[in-house]
N, C-alpha and C positions, 0 to 999 in steps of 0.2 A: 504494500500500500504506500501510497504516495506520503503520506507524513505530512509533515507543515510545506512540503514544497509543491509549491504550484506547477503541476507539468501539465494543465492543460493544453499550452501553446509553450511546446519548448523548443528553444532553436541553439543548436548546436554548432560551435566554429569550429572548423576544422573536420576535414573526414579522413586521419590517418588512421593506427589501427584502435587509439583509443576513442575518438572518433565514432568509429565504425562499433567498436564496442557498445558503447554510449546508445547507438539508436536504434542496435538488436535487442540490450536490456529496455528500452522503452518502447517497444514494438513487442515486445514480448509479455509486455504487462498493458498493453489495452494502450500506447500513448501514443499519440504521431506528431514526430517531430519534423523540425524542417532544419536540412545544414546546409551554411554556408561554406565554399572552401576558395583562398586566394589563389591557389595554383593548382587546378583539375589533372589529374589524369587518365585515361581510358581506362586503368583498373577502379578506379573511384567510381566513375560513373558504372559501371559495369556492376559492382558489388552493392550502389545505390538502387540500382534499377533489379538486382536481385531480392532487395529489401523492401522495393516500395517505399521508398523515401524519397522525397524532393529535394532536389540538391539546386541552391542557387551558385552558379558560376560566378568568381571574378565579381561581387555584387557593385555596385558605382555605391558611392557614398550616399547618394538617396536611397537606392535600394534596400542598402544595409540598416540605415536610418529607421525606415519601415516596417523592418523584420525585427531589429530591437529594442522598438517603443511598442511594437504591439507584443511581443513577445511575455512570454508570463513567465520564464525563468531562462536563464543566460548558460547554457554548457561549455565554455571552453574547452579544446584538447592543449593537454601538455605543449608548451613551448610555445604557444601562442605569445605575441609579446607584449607586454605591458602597455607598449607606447602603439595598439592595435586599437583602431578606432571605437570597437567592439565594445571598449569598455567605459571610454566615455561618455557613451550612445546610452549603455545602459544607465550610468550613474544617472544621466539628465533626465531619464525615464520613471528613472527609481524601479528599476525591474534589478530584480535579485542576481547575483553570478556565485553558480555552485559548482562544483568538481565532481569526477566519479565517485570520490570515496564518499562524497555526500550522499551521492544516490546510494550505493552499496551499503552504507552505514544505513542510510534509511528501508531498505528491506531486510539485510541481515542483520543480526546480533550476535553472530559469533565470533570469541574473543578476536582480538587484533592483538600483534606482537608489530612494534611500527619502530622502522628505521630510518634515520637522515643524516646528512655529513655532505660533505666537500667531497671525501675520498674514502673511498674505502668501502660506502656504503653496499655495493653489489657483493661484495664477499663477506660482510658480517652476515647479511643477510641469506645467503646461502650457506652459510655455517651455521647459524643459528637454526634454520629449518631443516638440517641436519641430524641435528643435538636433538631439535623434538619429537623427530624421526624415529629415531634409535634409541627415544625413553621411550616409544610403543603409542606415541601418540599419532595422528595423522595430518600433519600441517604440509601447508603450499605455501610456494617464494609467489608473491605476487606483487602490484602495483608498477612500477617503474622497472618491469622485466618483461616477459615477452607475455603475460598472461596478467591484461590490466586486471585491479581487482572487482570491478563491476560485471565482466563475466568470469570471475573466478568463484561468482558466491552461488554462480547454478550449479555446482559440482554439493552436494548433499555429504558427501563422502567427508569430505575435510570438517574436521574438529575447529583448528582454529589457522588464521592466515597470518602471516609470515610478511611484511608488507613494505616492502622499499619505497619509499617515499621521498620527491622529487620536490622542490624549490616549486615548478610550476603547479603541480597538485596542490601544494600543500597552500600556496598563498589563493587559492580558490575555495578553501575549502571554510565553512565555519560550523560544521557539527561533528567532522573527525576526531574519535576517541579510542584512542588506541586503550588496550588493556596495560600495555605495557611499551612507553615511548620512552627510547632513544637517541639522543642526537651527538655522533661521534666526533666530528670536528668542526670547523669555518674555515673557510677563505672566499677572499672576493668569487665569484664565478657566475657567467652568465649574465654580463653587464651588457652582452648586443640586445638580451630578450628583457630583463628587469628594469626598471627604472633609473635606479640606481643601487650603489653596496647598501645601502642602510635597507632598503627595496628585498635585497635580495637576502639579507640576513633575517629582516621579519617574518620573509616567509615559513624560511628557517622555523621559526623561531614558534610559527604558528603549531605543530607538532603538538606544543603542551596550552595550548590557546583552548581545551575542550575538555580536559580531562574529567573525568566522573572520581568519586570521594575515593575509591579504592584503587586507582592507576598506578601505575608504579612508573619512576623517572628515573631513567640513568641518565648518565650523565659522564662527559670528558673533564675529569678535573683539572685539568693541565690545559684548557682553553680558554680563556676569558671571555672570551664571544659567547659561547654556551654557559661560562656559569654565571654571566651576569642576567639570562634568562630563564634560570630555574625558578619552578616557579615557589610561591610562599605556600609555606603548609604541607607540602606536597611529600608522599612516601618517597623517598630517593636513594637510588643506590650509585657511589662512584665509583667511577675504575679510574688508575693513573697509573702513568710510568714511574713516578717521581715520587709521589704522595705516600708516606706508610701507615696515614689515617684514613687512605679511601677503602671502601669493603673491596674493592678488587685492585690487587697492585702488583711491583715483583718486589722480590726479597729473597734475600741470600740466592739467586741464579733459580725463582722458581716463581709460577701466577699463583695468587695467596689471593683464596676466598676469605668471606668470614669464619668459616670450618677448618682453614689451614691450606698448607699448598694445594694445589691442585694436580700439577705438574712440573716437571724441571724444562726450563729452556730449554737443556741440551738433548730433549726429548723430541723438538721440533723439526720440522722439516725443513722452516725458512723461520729466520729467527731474525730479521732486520728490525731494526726500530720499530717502524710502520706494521711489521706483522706481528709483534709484541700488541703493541695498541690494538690494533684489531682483535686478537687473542682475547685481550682483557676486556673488551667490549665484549664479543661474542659470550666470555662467560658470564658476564655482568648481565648482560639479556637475555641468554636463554636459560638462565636459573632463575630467572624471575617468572619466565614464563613455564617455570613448571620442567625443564630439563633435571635428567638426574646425572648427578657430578661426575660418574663414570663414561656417560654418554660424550656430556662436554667435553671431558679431557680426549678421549680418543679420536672427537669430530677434529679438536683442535692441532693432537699428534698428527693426525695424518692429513692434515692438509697440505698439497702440491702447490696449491694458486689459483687461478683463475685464467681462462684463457685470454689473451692479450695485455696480461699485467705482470712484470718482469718474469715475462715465459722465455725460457730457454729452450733457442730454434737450433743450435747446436753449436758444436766446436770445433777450428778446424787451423791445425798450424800455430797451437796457441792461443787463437785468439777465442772469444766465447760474444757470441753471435745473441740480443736480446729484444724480443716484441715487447714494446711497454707504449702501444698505440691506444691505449685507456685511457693513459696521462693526457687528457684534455685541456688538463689545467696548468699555467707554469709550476705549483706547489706539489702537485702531484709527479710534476719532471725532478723536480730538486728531490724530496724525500727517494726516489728512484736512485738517482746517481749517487747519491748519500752513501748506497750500498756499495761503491766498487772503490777499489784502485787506481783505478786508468781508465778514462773511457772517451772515446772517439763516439761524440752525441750524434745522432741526425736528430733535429727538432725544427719545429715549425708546421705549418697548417694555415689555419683559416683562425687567428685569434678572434675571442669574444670579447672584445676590450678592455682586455684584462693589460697590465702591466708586467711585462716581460723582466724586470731590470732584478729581480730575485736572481734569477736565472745566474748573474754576473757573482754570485758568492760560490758557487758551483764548479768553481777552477783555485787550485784543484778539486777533486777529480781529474776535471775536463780537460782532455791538453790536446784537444784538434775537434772541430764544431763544423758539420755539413746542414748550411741554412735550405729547406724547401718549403713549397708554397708560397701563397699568398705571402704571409707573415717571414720570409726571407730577409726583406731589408731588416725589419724588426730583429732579428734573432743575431743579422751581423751587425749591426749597432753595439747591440749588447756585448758581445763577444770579442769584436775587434779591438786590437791594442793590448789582448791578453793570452789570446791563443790563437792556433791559425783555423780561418774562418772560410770554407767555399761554399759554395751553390751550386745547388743540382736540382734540371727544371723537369726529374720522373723520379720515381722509387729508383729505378734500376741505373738510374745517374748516378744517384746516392749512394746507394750501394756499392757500389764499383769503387767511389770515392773515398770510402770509409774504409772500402779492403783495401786500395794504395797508401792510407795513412795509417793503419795499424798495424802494431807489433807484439808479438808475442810476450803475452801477459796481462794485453788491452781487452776491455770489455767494450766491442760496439754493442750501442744503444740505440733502439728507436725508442724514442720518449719525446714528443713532437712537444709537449707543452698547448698544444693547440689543438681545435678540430681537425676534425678529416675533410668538409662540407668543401673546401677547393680542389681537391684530386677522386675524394670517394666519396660514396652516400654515406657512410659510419666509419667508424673507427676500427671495426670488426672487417669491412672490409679491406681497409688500409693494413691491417693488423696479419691476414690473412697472405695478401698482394706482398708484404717485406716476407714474408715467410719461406712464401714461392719462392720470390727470385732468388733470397741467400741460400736459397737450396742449389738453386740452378746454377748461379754465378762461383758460390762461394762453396759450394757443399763437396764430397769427393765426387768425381768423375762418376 
């Protein structure tokens, strides 16, 4: 049932897959919606017209105008962007803007386990729905992964959902109530689509904006961004790298619950800074959501990575060959190269108007830097005057450049600091693309 939101007349921006989600859960419960989309594609229309949905093309600013002053409640899809006429249409309407999770919260009630961060966030969250996994419960990774959570709540089977949650969700949202909300770290990110960093941190920051009296709040004690957000009253558990008063930390070489160690570092598989943190996040969250400690420590022993996040593509002559095409973000590039010795960066992409000049505390490490994409001049600014700096205008330019500048005992790195959106559609595809060719170019015969 529709709840306090009016979906008599609901119109929808955006027809990607959440989108698309969006107006098969409202088609499915008796509603008809009408989407707008700014750039159509034949599969778009095609999956509209298997839906029975009206899709307006490209709408002119009159049109849109029209759609959402009469409109009875506003659907955004993720990534839509702030400064999207969409929304000031509505303000002046005074017609409401909600998120999936609003809809999905308003028909289901079953628990939510809810995650958000800068970095990292795709891998607590598949750790964590791991851990609940293997305590014999039945959870699904949803929201900001390939399974949005508004058609993840027609599956009956799942207990409770596992929920990654996104800057754009979340700043749409105002009845999302996680059971159990987490937010792992901050950095600027996402300044082409947010208004601005304060824009993009509230969103953030929205996660603990709903909670109900028994929620539980973890929390990054070692971030100030997030602990100046916590909210008052609130049951809260922390984790820190640092802290030996937060309930999840390390000590003496091991992660220390409130019950005692948990595990030795030197139990891990990948034991870097960044996957410490994560570590103590993922235990910090899926102990609240009901994991049992046995469960956690062995989802957390044996975790490999993620794919496209310092994946080791191989080694060859020395050198050791790294996909870290997730790194979207320049913080996300630094915490990366933090880990090696030597490394020969490829970075660059399609930035989000983020400020690259971090990047410049990164040397060492870095002692030879291949700028690509769009964001090229940006990356040799940065770089120049401190190491040696070229350009390579394909992957397999770069490549080749990276194999003539490197020496045995160098880790090349793809850690772009930026989108893929100037060479690929994702990151996954670019991630995939360096993989191939340092097989091809670099790999044995």
């Amino acid at each position: 049932m529709s709840g306090e939101i009016d979906l008599s007349r609901p119109v929808i921006v955006g027809f990607g897959v959440v989108g698309r989600a969006v107006a098969r859960a409202l088609i499915d419960r008796g509603f008809v919606p009408v989407v707008t989309e700014d750039r159509p594609t034949d599969s778009m229309v095609a999956q509209a017209d298997e839906l029975g949905v009206e899709v307006v093309p490209e709408p002119s600013a009159e049109r849109l105008g029209e759609l959402v002053s009469t409109a009875s409640v506003l659907l955004p899809s993720p990534g839509v962007p702030d400064h999207h006429p969409c929304f000031a249409l509505a303000q002046a309407a005074g017609v409401g803007v909600r998120s999936e999770f609003d809809l999905a919260r308003t028909w289901d009630d079953r628990p939510l386990v809810s995650i958000t961060g800068t970095n990292g966030k795709t891998t607590v969250t598949m750790m964590v729905t791991d851990a609940l996994n293997a305590s014999g419960k039945v959870a699904a990774a949803v929201g900001n992964t390939e399974v949005p959570l508004i058609a993840a709540i027609d599956d009956p089977a799942v207990e409770l959902f596992v929920v990654e949650a996104s800057s754009f969700r979340l700043g749409h949202s105002d009845r999302f109530s996680p059971d159990v909300a987490t937010w792992i770290n901050f950095a600027p990110d996402h300044l082409d689509a947010h208004a601005s960093a304060e824009a993009y941190e509230l969103a953030k920051a929205s996660i603990w904006a709903h909670l109900g009296p028994s929620a539980v709040v973890v929390a990054n004690a070692d971030d100030p961004v997030v602990m100046r957000h916590v909210p008052s009253g609130a049951d809260v558990v922390l984790f820190s790298m640092t802290d030996p008063e937060a309930e999840w930390h390390l000590a003496d070489g091991a992660l220390v619950g409130p019950d005692g160690p948990l595990l030795r570092v030197s139990e891990l598989l990948r034991s870097q800074p960044h996957d410490l943190a994560n570590a103590l996040a993922v235990a910090a969250t899926a102990s609240a959501g009901g994991a049992e400690p046995t469960a956690v420590a062995e989802v957390i022993r044996s975790f490999a990575g993620l794919p496209h996040r310092l994946e080791l593509v191989g080694e060859w002559d020395g050198v050791s060959w790294y996909n870290d095409s997730k790194a979207t973000v320049p913080q996300a590039a630094e915490v990366a190269i933090a880990g090696f010795e030597s490394v020969v960066l490829i970075a660059g992409g399609r930035n989000k108007g983020l400020s690259l000049e971090g990047l410049r505390a990164t040397v060492p490490p870095v002692r030879h830097v291949v700028a690509i994409g769009d964001a090229a001049a940006e990356i040799r600014q940065v770089f120049e005057g401190l190491v040696p700096v070229g350009q390579a205008f394909d992957m397999a330019e770069a490549i080749d450049a990276a194999a003539k500048a490197a020496r045995a005992g160098d880790v090349v790195l793809l850690s772009p600091g930026c989108t893929s959106f100037d060479w690929y559609p994702n990151y996954v595809e670019r991630g995939l693309d360096f993989c191939r060719l340092v097989r091809e170019r670099v790999g044995p015969a």
